[in-house]
C-alpha positions as CSV (number, residue, x, y, z in Angstrom):
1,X,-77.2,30.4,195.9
2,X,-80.1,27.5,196.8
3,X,-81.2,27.7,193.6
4,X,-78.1,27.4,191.6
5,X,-77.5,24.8,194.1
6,X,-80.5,22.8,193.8
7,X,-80.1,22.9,190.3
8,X,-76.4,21.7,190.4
9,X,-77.7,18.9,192.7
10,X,-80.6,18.1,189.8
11,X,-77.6,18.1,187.3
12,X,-75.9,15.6,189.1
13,X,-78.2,13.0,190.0
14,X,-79.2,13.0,186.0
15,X,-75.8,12.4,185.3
16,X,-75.8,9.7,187.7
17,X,-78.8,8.6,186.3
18,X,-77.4,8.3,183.0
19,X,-74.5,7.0,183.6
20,X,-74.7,4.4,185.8
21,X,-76.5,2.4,183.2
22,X,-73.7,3.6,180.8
23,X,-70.7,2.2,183.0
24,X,-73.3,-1.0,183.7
25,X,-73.2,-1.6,179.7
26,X,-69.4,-0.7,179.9
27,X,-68.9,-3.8,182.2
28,X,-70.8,-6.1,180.0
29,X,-68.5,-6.1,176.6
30,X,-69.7,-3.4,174.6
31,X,-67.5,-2.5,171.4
32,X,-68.9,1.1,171.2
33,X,-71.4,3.3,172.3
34,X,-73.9,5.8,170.3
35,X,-75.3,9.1,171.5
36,X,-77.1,10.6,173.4
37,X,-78.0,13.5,171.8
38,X,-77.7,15.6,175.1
39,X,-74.3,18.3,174.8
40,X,-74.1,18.2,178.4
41,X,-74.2,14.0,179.0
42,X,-72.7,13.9,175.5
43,X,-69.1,15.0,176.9
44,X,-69.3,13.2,179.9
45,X,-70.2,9.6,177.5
46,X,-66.9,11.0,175.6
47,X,-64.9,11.4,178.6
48,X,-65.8,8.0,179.6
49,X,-64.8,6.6,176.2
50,X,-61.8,8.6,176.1
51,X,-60.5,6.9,179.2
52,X,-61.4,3.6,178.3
53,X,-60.3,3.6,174.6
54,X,-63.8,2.8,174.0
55,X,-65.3,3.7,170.3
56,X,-67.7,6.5,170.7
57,X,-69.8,7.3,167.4
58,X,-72.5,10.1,168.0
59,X,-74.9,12.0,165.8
60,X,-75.7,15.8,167.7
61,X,-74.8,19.3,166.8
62,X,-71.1,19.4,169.0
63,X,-70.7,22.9,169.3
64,X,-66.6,22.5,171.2
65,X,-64.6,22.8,167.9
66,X,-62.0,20.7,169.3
67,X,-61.1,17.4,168.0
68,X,-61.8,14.7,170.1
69,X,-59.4,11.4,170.1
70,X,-62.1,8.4,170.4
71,X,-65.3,10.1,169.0
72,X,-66.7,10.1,165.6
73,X,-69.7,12.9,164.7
74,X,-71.2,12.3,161.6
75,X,-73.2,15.6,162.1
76,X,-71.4,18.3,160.6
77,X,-70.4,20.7,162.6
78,X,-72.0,24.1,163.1
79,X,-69.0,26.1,161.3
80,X,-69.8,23.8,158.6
81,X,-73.2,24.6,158.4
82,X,-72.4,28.2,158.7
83,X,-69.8,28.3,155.9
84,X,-72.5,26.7,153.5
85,X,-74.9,29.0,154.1
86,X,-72.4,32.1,153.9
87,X,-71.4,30.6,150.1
88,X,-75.4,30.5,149.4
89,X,-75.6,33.9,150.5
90,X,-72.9,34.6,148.0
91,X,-74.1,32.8,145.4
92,X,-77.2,34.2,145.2
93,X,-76.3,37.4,145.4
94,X,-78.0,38.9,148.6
95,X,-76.9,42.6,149.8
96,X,-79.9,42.7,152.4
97,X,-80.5,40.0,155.0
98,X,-82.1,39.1,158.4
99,X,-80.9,36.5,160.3
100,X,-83.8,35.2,162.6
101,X,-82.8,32.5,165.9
102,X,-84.0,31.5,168.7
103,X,-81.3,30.4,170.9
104,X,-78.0,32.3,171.6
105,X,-76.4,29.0,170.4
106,X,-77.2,29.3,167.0
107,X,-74.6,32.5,166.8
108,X,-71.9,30.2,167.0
109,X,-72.7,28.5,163.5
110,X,-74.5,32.1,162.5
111,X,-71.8,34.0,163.3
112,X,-69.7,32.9,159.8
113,X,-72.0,34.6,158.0
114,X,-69.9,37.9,159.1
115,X,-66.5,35.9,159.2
116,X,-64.1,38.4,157.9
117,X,-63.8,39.1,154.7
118,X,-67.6,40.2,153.7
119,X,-68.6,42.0,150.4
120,X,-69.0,45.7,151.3
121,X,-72.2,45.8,149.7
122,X,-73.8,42.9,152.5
123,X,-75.8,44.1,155.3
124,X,-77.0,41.7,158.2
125,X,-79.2,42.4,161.0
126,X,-79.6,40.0,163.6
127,X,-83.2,39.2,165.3
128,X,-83.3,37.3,168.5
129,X,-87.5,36.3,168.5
130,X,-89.8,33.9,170.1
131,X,-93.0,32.4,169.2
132,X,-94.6,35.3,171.0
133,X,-93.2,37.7,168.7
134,X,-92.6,35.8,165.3
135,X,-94.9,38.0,163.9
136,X,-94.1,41.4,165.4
137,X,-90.4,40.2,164.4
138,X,-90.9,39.4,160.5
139,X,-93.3,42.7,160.3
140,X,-90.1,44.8,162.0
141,X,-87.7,42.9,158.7
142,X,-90.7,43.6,156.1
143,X,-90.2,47.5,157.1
144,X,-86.5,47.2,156.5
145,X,-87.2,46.1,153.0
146,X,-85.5,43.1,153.5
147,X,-86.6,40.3,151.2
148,X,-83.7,37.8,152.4
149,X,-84.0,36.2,155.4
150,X,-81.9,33.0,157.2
151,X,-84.4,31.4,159.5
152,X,-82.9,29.3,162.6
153,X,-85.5,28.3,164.9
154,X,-86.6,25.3,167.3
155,X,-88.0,22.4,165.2
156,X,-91.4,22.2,167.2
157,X,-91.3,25.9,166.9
158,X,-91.2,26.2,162.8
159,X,-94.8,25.7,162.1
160,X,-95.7,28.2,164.0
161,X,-93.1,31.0,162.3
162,X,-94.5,29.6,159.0
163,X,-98.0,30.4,160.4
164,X,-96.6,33.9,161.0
165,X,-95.5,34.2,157.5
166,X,-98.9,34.0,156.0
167,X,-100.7,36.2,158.6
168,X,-98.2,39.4,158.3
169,X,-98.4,38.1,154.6
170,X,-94.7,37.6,153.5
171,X,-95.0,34.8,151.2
172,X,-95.1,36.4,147.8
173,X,-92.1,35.9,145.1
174,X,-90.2,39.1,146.7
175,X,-89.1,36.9,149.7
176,X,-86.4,34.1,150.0
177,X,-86.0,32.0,153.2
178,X,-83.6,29.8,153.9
179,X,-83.8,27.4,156.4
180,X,-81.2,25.7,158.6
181,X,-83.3,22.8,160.1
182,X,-82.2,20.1,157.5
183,X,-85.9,18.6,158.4
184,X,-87.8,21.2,156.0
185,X,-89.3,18.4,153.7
186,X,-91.3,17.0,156.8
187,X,-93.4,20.1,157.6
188,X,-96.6,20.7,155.9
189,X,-95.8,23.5,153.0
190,X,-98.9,22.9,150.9
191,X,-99.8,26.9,151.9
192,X,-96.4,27.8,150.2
193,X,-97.0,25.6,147.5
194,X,-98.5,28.5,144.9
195,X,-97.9,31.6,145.5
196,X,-94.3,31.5,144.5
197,X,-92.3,32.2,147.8
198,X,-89.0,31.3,147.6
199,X,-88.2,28.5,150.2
200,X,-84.7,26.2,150.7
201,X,-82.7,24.4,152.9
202,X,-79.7,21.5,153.1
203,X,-80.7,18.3,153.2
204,X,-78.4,15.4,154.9
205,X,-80.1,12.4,153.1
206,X,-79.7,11.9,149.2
207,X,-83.1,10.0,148.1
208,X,-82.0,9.8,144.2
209,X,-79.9,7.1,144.9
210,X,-81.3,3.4,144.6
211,X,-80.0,2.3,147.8
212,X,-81.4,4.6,149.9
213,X,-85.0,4.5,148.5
214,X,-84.5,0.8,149.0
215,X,-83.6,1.1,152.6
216,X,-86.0,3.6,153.3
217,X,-89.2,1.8,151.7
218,X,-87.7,-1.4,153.6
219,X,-88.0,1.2,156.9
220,X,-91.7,1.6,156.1
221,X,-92.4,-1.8,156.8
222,X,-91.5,-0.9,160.7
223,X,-93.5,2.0,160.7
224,X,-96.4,0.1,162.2
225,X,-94.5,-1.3,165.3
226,X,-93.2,2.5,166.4
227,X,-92.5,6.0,166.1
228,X,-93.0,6.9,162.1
229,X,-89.7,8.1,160.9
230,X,-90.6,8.7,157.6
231,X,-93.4,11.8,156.1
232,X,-95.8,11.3,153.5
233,X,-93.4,12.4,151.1
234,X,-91.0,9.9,151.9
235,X,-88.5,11.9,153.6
236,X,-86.3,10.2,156.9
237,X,-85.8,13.1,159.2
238,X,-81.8,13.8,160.4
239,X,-81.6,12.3,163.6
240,X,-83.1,8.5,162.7
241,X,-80.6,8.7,159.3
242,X,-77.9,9.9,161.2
243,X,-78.5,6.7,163.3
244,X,-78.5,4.3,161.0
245,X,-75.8,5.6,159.5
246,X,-73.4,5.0,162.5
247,X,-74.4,1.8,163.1
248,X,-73.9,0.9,159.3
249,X,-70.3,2.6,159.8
250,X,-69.9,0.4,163.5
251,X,-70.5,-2.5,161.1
252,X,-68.0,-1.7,158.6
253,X,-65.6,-0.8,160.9
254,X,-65.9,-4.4,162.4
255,X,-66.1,-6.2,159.4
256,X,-62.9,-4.6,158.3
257,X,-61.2,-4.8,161.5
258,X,-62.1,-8.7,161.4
259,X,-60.5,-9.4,158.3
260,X,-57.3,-8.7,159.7
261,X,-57.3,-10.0,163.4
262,X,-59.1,-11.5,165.6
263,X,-60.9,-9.0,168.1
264,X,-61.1,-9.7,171.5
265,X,-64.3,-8.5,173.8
266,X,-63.3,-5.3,176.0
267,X,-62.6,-6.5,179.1
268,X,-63.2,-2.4,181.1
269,X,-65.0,-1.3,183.7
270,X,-65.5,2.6,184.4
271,X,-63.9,1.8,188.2
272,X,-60.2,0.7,186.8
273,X,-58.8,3.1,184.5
274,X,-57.6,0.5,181.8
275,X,-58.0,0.9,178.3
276,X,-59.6,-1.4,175.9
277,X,-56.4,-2.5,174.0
278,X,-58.6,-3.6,170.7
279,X,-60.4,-0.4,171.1
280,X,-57.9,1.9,169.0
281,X,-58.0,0.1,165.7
282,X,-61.6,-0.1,166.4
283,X,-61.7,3.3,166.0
284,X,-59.2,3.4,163.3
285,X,-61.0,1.1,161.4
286,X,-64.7,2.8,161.8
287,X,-62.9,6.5,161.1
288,X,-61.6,5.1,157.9
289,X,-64.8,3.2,156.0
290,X,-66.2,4.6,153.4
291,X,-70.0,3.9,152.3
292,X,-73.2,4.8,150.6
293,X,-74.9,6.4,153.4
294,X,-78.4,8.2,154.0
C-alpha cells in the first residue's frame, strides 16, 4: 500500500507538473494545443480541451477506441494497424506464423490478427520476449518451422532483435518478417541487404511525391541547429511527420475558417468552465481539410 501510494503521489505531481504550464498556455489565447505523446497526460490534455471547446490535434498510438468530441489523431489507430497487417497475412498467403511483442499493449492492435473469421488452414502462436531472450525466442519459432513471423517490438529495442537474427542465423530467403514500427527505413539493414531475407513494413510518409521531397530536403537545411530527423536515406521518421502534419492541417483549418468569419482569440481559463465559442468550427474546419501530407 506505500508503494502504490508513493507512486500515485509521483503520478500526480507529474500531472501537475504538466499541466500547470498547459492551463498557463490555456490562459494566454491559444487556438489549439498538440500532443504530448504520453497516453496517460494525453487524456487528461483531452479532458481539458473537451471542457474548454479547445482544438486538440495529437499524433500517439490512442489505444481507447472511443471517439473523442474535440480531438483529432492523425495516427491511425491500432485496430487499423492490425486490420492491415491481418489483409497482408492474407495476401500472401501464410498458414504458419509467430507473432513476436514486447508489451501486453501491442495485443490490442495484434489481437485482429485472430478477429473472427480466420482461414482454417492459419496457425498463430504468440511469443511474449525481451532483449534477454530474443534469441532463445526466435530459436524456439525456427524449431516450429515457422518461416513467417510479425515482429512488434520497442523501437530502441529493434536493433538488437535484428542482431539476434543473424546470430541464431534466420536471415536466409525461407523467412519473411514483417514489421510494425513504421520507422524500419531508419535502422541500419545493410547486413540484410544480400542474402535474400524477406523484410517489410507500412510506411506513413509517401517520398514519390514532389512535395514531400521538397519539404523534406528543405528540413535538411535545419538539421544542423538540432535533433536530425531525417536518415541517410532520406527517410522522416513517424513522430516528426506526424507533427508537421498537424500543424499544416491547424493551418488549413484557420485559413479556411478565416475566409468565412472573423475569429475571435479564446478568452478560457482552466478555473471557469466556459467554452471557447469559436472553438467548435475551429475544429470543424481543421477535421474537414484535405491536403498533401507527409
Amino acid at each position: 500500500m506505500v508503494i502504490l501510494a508513493r507512486q500515485y503521489q509521483y503520478l500526480n505531481h507529474q500531472l501537475f507538473l504538466f499541466l500547470f504550464p498547459a492551463c498557463l498556455q490555456v490562459s494566454s489565447g491559444v487556438n489549439a494545443i498538440f500532443g504530448p505523446q504520453d497516453s496517460l497526460l494525453g487524456s487528461h490534455v483531452q479532458s481539458l480541451c473537451d471542457a474548454l471547446d479547445i482544438p486538440h490535434i495529437e499524433s500517439r498510438v490512442d489505444m481507447e477506441p472511443e471517439m473523442k468530441e474535440f480531438s483529432i489523431n492523425l495516427h491511425p489507430s491500432p485496430r487499423i494497424v492490425g486490420s492491415a497487417i491481418r489483409d497482408l497475412i492474407h495476401y500472401l498467403n501464410w498458414t504458419k506464423v509467430a507473432i513476436i511483442y514486447e508489451e501486453d499493449m501491442s495485443l490490442i492492435s495484434l489481437q485482429e490478427l485472430i478477429r473472427p473469421p480466420v482461414k482454417r488452414d492459419l496457425q498463430v502462436i504468440f511469443r511474449k520476449t525481451s532483449v534477454d531472450t530474443f534469441r532463445d525466442t526466435l530459436k524456439d519459432i525456427r524449431s516450429r518451422g515457422i518461416f513467417s513471423l510479425v515482429v512488434d517490438t520497442r523501437p530502441q529495442n529493434l536493433p538488437h532483435l535484428l542482431q539476434a537474427v543473424l546470430q541464431v542465423q534466420m536471415n536466409d530467403y525461407k523467412y519473411y518478417y514483417h514489421f510494425t514500427t513504421f520507422d524500419l527505413e531508419t535502422n541500419n539493414l545493410e547486413d540484410f541487404k544480400y542474402n535474400f531475407v524477406n523484410m517489410t513494413s507500412f510506411r506513413m510518409t509517401d517520398n514519390d511525391q514532389i512535395l514531400v521531397r521538397q519539404v523534406l530536403k528543405d528540413m535538411e537545411k535545419f538539421q544542423p541547429v538540432g535533433q536530425h530527423i531525417l536518415n541517410r536515406t532520406n527517410i522522416i521518421k513517424v513522430k516528426p511527420a506526424l507533427m508537421f502534419d498537424s500543424v499544416y492541417a491547424l493551418a488549413e483549418g484557420l485559413h479556411s475558417l478565416q475566409q468565412g468569419m472573423d475569429l475571435r482569440p479564446a478568452n478560457v481559463s482552466c478555473e471557469e468552465e466556459v467554452p471557447w465559442t469559436d472553438g467548435s468550427s475551429l475544429f470543424n474546419y481543421i477535421n474537414s481539410v484535405s491536403f498533401i501530407s507527409l
